[in-house]
VEXZA-768798 format. One line per 2 residues: number of its first residue (from 1); their letters; for each residue x, y, z negated of C-alpha. Coordinates in steps of 0.2 Angstrom, whole numbers, m for minus. Each point is the difference from the previous one (the first is absolute). Layout:
<rs>
NUM> A> X/Y/Z  ... .
</rs>
This chain:
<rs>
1> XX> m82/m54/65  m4/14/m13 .
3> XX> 14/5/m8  m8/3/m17 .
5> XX> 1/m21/m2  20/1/0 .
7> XX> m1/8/m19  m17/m10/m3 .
9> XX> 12/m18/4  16/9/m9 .
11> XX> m11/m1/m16  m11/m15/1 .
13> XX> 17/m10/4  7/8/m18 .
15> XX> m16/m5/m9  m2/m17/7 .
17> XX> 21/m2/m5  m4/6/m18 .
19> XX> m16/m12/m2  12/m15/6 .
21> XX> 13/7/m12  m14/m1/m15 .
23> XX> m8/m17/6  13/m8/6 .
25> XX> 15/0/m15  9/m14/5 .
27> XX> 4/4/18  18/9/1 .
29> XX> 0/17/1  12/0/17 .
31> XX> m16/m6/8  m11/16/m5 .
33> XX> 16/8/9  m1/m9/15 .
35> XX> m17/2/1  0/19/m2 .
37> XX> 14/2/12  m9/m11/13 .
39> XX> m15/10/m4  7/17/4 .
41> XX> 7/m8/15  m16/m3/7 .
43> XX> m6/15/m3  14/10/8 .
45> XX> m3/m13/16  m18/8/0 .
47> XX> 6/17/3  6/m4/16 .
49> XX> m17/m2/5  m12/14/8 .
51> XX> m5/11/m14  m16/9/4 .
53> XX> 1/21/m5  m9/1/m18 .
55> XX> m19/7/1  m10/6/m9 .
57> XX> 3/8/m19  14/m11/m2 .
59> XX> 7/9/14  4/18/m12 .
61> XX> 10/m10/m12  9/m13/10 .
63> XX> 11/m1/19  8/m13/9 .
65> XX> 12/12/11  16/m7/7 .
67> XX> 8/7/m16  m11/m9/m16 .
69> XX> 3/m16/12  15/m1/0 .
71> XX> 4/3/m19  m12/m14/m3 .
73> XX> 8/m12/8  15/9/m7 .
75> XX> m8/m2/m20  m6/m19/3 .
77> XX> 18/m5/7  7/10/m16 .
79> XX> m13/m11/m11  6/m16/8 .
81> XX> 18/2/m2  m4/5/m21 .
83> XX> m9/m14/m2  14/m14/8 .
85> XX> 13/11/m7  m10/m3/m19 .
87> XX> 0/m20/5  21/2/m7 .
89> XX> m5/10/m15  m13/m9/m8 .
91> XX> 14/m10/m12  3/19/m7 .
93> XX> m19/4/m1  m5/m18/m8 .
95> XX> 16/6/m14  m6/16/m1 .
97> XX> m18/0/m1  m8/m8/m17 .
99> XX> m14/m13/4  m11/m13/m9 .
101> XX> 2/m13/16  14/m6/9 .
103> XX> m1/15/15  m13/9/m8 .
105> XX> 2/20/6  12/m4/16 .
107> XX> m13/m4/12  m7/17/m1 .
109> XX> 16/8/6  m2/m8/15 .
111> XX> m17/8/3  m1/17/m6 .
113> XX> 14/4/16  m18/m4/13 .
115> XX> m11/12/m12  13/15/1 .
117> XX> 2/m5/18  m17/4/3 .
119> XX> m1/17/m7  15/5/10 .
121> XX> m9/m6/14  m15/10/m3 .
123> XX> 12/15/m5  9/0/17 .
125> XX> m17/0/9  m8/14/m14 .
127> XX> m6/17/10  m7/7/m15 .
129> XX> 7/6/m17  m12/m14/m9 .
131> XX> 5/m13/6  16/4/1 .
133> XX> m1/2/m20  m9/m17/m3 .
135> XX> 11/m10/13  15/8/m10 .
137> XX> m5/m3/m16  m4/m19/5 .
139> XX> 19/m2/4  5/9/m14 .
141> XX> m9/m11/m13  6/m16/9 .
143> XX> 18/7/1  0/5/m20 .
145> XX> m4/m19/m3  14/m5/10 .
147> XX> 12/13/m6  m3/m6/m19 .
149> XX> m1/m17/5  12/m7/m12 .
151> XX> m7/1/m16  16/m7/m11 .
153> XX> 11/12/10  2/17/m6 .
155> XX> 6/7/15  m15/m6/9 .
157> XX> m12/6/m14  10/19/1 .
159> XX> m2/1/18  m17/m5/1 .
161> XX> m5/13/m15  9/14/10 .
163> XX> m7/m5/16  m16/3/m7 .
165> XX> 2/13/m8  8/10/14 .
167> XX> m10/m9/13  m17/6/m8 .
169> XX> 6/20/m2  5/0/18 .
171> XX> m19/m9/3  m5/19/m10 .
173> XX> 10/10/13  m9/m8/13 .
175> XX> m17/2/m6  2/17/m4 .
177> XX> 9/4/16  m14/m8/9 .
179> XX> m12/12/m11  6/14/5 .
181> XX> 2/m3/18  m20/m5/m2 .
183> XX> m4/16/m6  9/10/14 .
185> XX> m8/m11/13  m14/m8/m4 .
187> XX> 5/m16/5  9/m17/m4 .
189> XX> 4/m6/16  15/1/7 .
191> XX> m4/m4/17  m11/17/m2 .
193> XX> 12/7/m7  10/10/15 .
195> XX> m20/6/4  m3/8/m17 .
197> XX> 15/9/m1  m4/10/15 .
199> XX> m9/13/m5  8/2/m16 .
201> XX> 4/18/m6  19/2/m4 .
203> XX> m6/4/m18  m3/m19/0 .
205> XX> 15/m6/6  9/1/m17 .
207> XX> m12/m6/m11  1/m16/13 .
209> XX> 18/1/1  0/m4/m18 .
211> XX> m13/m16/0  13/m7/15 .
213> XX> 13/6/m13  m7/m14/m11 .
215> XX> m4/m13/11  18/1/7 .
217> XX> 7/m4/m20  m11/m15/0 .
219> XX> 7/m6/15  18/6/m4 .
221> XX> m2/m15/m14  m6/m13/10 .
223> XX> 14/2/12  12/6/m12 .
225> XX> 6/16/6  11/12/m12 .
227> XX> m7/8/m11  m12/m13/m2 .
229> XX> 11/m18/0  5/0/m19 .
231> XX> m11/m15/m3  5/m10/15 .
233> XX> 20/m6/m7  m7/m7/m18 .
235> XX> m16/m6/10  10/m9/14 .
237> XX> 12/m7/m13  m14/m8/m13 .
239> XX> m13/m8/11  4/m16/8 .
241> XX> 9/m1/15  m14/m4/11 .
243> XX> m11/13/m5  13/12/1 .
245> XX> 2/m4/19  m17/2/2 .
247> XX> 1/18/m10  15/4/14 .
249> XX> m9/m1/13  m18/m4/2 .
251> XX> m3/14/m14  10/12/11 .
253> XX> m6/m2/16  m19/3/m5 .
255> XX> 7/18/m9  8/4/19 .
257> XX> m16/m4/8  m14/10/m12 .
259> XX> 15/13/2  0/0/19 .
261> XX> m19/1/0  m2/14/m9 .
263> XX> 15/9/6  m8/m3/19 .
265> XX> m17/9/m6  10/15/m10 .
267> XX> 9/4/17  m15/6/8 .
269> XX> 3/17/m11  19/9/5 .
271> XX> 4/7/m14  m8/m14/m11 .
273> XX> 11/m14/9  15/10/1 .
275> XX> 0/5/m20  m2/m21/m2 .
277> XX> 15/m2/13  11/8/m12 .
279> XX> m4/m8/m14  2/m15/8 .
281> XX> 16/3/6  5/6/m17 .
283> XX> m5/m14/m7  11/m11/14 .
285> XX> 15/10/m7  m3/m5/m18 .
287> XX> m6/m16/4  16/m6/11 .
289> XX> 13/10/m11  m6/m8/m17 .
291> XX> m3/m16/6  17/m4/7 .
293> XX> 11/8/m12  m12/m8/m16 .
295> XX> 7/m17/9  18/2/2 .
297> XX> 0/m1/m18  m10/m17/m3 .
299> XX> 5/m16/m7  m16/m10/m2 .
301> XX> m4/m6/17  m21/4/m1 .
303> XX> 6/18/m5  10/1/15 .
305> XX> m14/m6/9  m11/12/m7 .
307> XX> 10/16/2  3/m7/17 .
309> XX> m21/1/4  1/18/m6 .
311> XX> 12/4/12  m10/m8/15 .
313> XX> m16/9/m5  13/16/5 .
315> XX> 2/m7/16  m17/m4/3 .
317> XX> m7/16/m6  12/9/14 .
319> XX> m12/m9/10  m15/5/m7 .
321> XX> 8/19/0  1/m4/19 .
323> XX> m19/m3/3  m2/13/13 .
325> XX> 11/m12/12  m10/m14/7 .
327> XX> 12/m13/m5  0/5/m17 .
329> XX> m13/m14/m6  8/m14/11 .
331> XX> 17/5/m8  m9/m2/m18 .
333> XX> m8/m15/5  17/m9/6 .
335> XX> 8/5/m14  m12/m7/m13 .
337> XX> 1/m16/9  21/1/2 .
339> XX> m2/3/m21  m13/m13/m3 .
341> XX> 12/m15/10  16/7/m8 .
343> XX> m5/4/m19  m10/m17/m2 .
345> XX> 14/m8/5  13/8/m12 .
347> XX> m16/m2/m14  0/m20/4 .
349> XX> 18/m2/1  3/9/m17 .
351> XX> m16/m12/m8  9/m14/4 .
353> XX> 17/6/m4  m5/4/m17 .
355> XX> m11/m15/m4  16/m8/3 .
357> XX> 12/10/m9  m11/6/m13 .
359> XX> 2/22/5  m5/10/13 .
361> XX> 18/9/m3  10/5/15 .
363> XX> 15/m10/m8  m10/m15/2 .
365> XX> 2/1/18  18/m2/m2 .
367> XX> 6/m14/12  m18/m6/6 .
369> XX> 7/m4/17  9/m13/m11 .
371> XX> m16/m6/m7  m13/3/14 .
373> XX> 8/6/19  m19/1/4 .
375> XX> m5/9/m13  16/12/1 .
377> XX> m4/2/18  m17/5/m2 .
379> XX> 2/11/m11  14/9/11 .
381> XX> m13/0/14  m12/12/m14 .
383> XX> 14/9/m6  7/7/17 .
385> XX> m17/1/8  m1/13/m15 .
387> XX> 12/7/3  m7/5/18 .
389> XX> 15/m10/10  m3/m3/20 .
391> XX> m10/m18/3  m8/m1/m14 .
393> XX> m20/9/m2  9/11/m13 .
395> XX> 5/7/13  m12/5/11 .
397> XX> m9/6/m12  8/15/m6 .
399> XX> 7/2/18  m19/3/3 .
401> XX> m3/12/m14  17/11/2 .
403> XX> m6/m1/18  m17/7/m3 .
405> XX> 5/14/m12  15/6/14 .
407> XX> m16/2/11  m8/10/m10 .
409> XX> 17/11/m7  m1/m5/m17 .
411> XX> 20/3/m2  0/2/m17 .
413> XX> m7/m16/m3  11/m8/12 .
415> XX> 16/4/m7  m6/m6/m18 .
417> XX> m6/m16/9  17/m4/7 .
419> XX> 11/4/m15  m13/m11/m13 .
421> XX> 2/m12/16  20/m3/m3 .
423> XX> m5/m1/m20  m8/m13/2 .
425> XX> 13/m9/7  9/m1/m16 .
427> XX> m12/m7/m12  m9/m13/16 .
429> XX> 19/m5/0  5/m2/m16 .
431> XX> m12/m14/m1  8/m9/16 .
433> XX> 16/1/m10  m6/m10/m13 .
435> XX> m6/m14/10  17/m1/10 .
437> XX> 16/7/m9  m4/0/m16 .
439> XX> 0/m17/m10  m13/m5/m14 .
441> XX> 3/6/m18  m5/m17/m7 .
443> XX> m1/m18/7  m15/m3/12 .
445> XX> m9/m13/8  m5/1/18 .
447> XX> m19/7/2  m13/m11/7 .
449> XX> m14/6/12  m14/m8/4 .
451> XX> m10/m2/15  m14/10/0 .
453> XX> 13/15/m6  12/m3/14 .
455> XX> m13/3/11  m5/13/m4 .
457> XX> 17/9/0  2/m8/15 .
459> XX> m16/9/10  5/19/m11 .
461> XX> 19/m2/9  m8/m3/16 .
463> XX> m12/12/m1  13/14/m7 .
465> XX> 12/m5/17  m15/m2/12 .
467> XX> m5/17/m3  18/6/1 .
469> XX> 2/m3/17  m18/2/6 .
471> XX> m9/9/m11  m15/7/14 .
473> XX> m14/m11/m6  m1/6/m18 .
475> XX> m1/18/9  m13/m5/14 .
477> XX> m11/m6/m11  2/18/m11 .
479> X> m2/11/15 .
</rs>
């Protein structure tokens, strides 16, 4: 099978969702859901199929290695858990989003997930600075959508403005870094690019070390590193919960892969690779210390959540400072998937705890084992796999990282890994407190769940404890 079709399906299945959307009014909008999710699904069954290597001029652009394989399957799992997650939100978007017909504008919320899921699939597979661009800015256009999707909510309507607006100057960095590496190589490939850096005078090197300089900002934004994270707190605490979750992960793993690529290709050149090393590493310090002293002080629960994905970035960028070790891009890998299980299942468990209590506060966790054992119980499972706690993937996964950078002396980063690790204990705790010893402030009802969401906890608190006792095929598949 060519692997060119899996985009090609990804967006004929969103356009033929959006046509039955506009021709078909009167079917409920949880069916375009179903439909989309079943849809992704059967497209992520076909990447288990033989994939034939991509010929011809296709092939400068676009690869199906072992590492754009797996973070597709890894962006259409991310997909179909945002789309059943929005299945409990649509009463918020149906309030929320003015419309001349009865659940007129909540059909597209469902779809625009497959489009963005598509250019983060053509982004984990780009080999070339073009592509990369356009597949970026095809998410990014979906994502400021989504992010403003709640047009009578101001919160919604600030995040998405500041989205945009930061989202687009980091675009700027990107392109001119990608200029400026252009004109000291004379290529856009990067794939090539290892090759044209060969015979590069070393009067060339800084002028290229400052085009890097500029893609690495634009990056730093989409993962949310420090300096570059100031948008992700208001972001994360305006748009809806699903879109959030979708931001949180998906969003970040394709900023780790384009990071790795390009990183990969600059190694080639010692003194080129070791000057990115150290930024890198410097960034990992700011990254890790900033986020998890920003969260000790947080009492909206998506803000915690927020500062909490900075500080993982930290311990994923100790991985990326560990490229030179051949684990290093099995240990990111892991740890993306660790992070995806357990902060969409803290995302969904805070969407249906404040659909119910009408906050995403942390105080509105207060006796939720009262309200909802499984609910409380789940949300434990996310919060101590956080946390990094043995039997959980959490844990593995920054078992895997410290691991890496000890192999490759990084003892700096090391100790600043292992005091922001006992940080974190603090604030994941604090929200396991609410939930057990402290009791409501106000009367509250228990929380229903339905099916569809109980499932899909159900399958994240598996998957979170599956890999924490045998986490080797996410890694076999990496190496």
């Amino acid at each position: 099978m060519n692997p060119l079709y899996l985009e090609t399906l990804v967006v004929v299945l969103g356009i033929l969702l959006l046509m039955g959307d506009a021709f078909f009014p009167n079917v409920p909008k949880k069916c375009i859901a179903y439909a989309g999710a079943l849809g992704l699904a059967g497209v992520l069954a076909l990447t288990f199929l033989p994939l034939h290597p991509v010929q011809g001029p296709s092939a400068a652009f676009y690869t199906i290695d072992a590492l754009a394989l797996f973070f597709k399957r890894f962006m259409l799992v991310m997909t179909i858990i945002t789309i059943l997650m929005s299945i409990d939100f649509l009463p918020t978007i149906e309030r929320l989003v003015p419309s001349e017909r009865r659940g007129g504008g909540t059909g597209e919320f469902f779809v625009l997930p497959v489009f963005a899921c598509a250019g983060l699939m053509w982004l984990v597979s780009a080999v070339d600075f073009i592509m990369l661009f356009v597949s970026l800015e095809l998410m990014s256009v979906v994502l400021y959508i989504l992010v403003s999707y709640l047009r009578k909510n101001s919160l919604s309507l600030e995040a998405g403005t500041k989205y945009l607006i930061l989202s687009a100057l980091s675009a700027g960095f990107l392109i001119y870094g990608i200029t400026w590496i252009f004109g000291m190589t004379g290529t856009t490939s990067i794939s090539l690019l290892s090759h044209s850096l060969v015979g590069l005078s070393m009067t060339s090197l800084s002028p290229l070390l400052f085009g890097v300089a500029l893609c690495l900002v634009a990056f730093a934004f989409k993962i949310g590193a420090f300096p570059f994270q100031f948008w992700l707190p208001d972001v994360y605490q305006g748009a809806p919960t699903p879109v959030t979750a979708y931001l949180s992960a998906a969003s970040k793993a394709a900023g780790f892969v384009v990071l790795l690529r390009l990183l990969e290709q600059l190694m080639s050149v010692s003194l080129l690779g070791k000057k990115m090393i150290a930024i890198v590493t410097l960034l990992a310090i700011a990254t890790l210390i900033f986020g998890n002293l920003a969260a000790l002080a947080q009492t909206n629960m998506k803000r915690l959540l927020a500062y909490s994905s900075i500080a993982h970035t930290g311990y994923l960028l100790m991985g990326v400072a560990s490229i030179g070790n051949v684990l290093a891009g099995p240990a990111i890998g892991f740890y993306l998937v660790a992070y995806l299980a357990m902060s969409s299942l803290a995302f969904i468990v805070l969407m249906v705890v404040a659909e119910a209590s009408g906050g995403e506060e942390i105080y509105r966790f207060q006796g939720l084992y009262q309200r909802s054992p499984f609910l409380a119980f789940a949300m434990t499972i996310a919060m101590l796999s956080m946390a990094g706690l043995p039997l959980s993937a959490g844990f593995f996964g920054k078992f895997f990282i410290f691991l890496v950078a000890f192999q490759q002396a990084h003892y700096g980063l090391l100790a600043v890994g292992s005091l922001t690790v006992v940080t974190g204990f603090y604030y994941y705790f604090k929200v396991i407190r609410a939930m057990y010893w402290q009791q409501p402030a106000e009367e509250a009802p228990a929380i229903l769940v339905t099916g569809t969401t109980k499932c899909l906890i159900g399958a994240l608190i598996a998957t979170i404890l599956i890999l924490g006792v045998y986490p080797m095929p996410i890694l076999q598949a990496l190496r």
